[in-house]
N, C-alpha and C positions, 0 to 999 in steps of 0.2 A: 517537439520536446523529446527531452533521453525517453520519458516514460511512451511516450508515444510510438516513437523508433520501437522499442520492446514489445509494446503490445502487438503490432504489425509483424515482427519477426516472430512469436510464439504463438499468432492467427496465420500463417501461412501468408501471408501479404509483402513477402519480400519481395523486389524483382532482382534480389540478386541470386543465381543459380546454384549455389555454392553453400552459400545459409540457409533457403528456403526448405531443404528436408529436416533441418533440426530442431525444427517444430514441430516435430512428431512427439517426440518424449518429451516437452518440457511444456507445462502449463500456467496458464496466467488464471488462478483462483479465484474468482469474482462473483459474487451476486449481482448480476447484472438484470438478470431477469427479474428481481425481486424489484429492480431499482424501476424498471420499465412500466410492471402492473402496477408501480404507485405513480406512475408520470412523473419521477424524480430522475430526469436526464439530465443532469448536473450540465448547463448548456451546451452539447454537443461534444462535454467533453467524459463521456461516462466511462468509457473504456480505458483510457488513459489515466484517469483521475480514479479510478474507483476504490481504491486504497485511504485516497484522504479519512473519509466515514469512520473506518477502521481504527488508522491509525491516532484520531480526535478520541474513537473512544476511550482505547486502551490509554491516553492520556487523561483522561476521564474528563472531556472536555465535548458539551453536547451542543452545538450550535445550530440554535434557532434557525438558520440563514440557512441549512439543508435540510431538503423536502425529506429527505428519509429520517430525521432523526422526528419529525411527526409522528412517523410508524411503528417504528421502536424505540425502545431504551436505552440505554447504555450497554445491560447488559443481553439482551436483545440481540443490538448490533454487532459485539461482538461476537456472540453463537452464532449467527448468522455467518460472517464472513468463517471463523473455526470450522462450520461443517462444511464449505466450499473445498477448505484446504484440506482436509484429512478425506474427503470423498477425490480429490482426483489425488493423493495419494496415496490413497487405497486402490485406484485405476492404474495404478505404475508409473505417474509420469513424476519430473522433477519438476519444482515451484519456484516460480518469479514472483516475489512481491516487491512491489515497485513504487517509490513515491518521494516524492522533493518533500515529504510530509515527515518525512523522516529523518530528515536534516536535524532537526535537533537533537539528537543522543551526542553531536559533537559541539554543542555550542556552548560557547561559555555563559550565555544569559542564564542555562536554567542547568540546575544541580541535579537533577533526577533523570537524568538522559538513560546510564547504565540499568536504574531500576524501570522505568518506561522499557525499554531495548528487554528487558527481561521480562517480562509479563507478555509484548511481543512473540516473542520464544516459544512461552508456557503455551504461547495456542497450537504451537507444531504439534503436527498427529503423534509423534511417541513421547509428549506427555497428556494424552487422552486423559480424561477424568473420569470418565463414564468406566473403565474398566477393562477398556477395550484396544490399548496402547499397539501402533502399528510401530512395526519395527524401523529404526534410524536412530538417528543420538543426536545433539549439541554439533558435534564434528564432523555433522554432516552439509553444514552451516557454510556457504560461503559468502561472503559479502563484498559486492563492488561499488567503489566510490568513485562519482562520477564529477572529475574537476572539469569547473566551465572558466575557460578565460573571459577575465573580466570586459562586458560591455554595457552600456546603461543602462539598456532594459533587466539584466543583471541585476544591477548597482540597486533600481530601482524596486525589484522583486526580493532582494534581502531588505532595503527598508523597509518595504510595506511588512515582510516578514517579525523585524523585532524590534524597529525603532520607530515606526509611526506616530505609536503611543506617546513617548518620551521627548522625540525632538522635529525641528521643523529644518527643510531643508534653505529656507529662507534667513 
C-alpha cells in the first residue's frame, strides 16, 4: 500500500539509495508504542494503518471493532496522536500523516469533509492550545493525492468504503 511505501521510506527501509537519506528530517508521528502496551496491533498492519484511530476520531466516530478505542476516548485519542505530532515537531523534523482514511474530505457522500480536514488542521503544533504554539502556519501544509488506477480489489475497497450499507453487488 502508498501508506506502507511511506512509512518504510520515513523508517530508513528504502533499498533505493537515492531516497534512503531523506529520512532523516521528516517524520511519521505515531503512537505506536501506546498501541503495543495495550496489544492493539491493528493485525500486523500498525505502522501503516496507525492514522485510521485518529483520523475516526477527529470524525468523531469511535469504533468498537478497535482495540485502542477500549483505552481511550475520543478525546483521549486525539491528545494522544496531537502530542506525537507537535513533540517531533518540536525535534525539527517535517510530518507525514498518512491515510486512505482520509479519503473523505473529497467525497460526495458526506458534506463535512472541509469542516472534518479543519479540525485535522487545528491539531498542528502552531495552533497549540496549551499556550505554547510552535512556530509554522496553515501554509506550511502540503498535500498529495494519491490516484490508483482502477482495479478490482480497488473497485472492491471503495465499496466496502461507502456503498456496502446501501447496495448489493448482486
Amino acid at each position: 500500500s502508498i501508506q506502507l511505501n511511506i512509512f518504510h521510506w520515513l523508517n530508513g527501509n528504502s533499498t533505493q539509495e537515492d531516497i534512503a537519506g531523506l529520512s532523516k528530517s521528516w517524520a511519521w508521528p505515531s503512537p505506536s508504542k501506546e498501541f503495543i502496551e495495550h496489544d492493539c496491533e491493528m493485525n500486523d498492519h500498525l505502522d501503516s494503518k496507525i492514522f485510521y484511530p485518529f483520523i475516526e476520531s477527529i470524525k468523531a466516530q469511535h469504533k468498537k471493532s478497535r482495540c485502542i478505542n477500549s483505552h481511550y476516548s475520543l478525546t483521549e485519542l486525539i491528545k494522544l496522536y496531537h502530542d506525537k505530532i507537535y513533540m517531533k515537531w518540536k525535534q525539527g523534523y517535517n510530518l507525514v500523516i498518512a491515510s486512505e482514511a482520509i479519503d473523505f474530505i473529497a467525497s460526495e457522500r458526506r458534506s463535512d469533509g472541509p469542516e472534518i480536514l479543519n479540525r485535522l488542521v487545528d491539531e498542528l503544533p502552531w495552533h497549540e492550545r496549551d499556550g505554547n504554539p510552535l512556530h509554522g502556519s496553515d501554509e506550511d501544509i502540503t498535500a498529495v493525492v494519491g490516484y490508483r488506477t482502477p482495479r478490482v480489489d480497488h473497485l472492491i475497497s471503495l465499496w466496502h468504503q461507502c456503498c456496502m450499507q446501501d447496495m448489493s453487488l448482486y
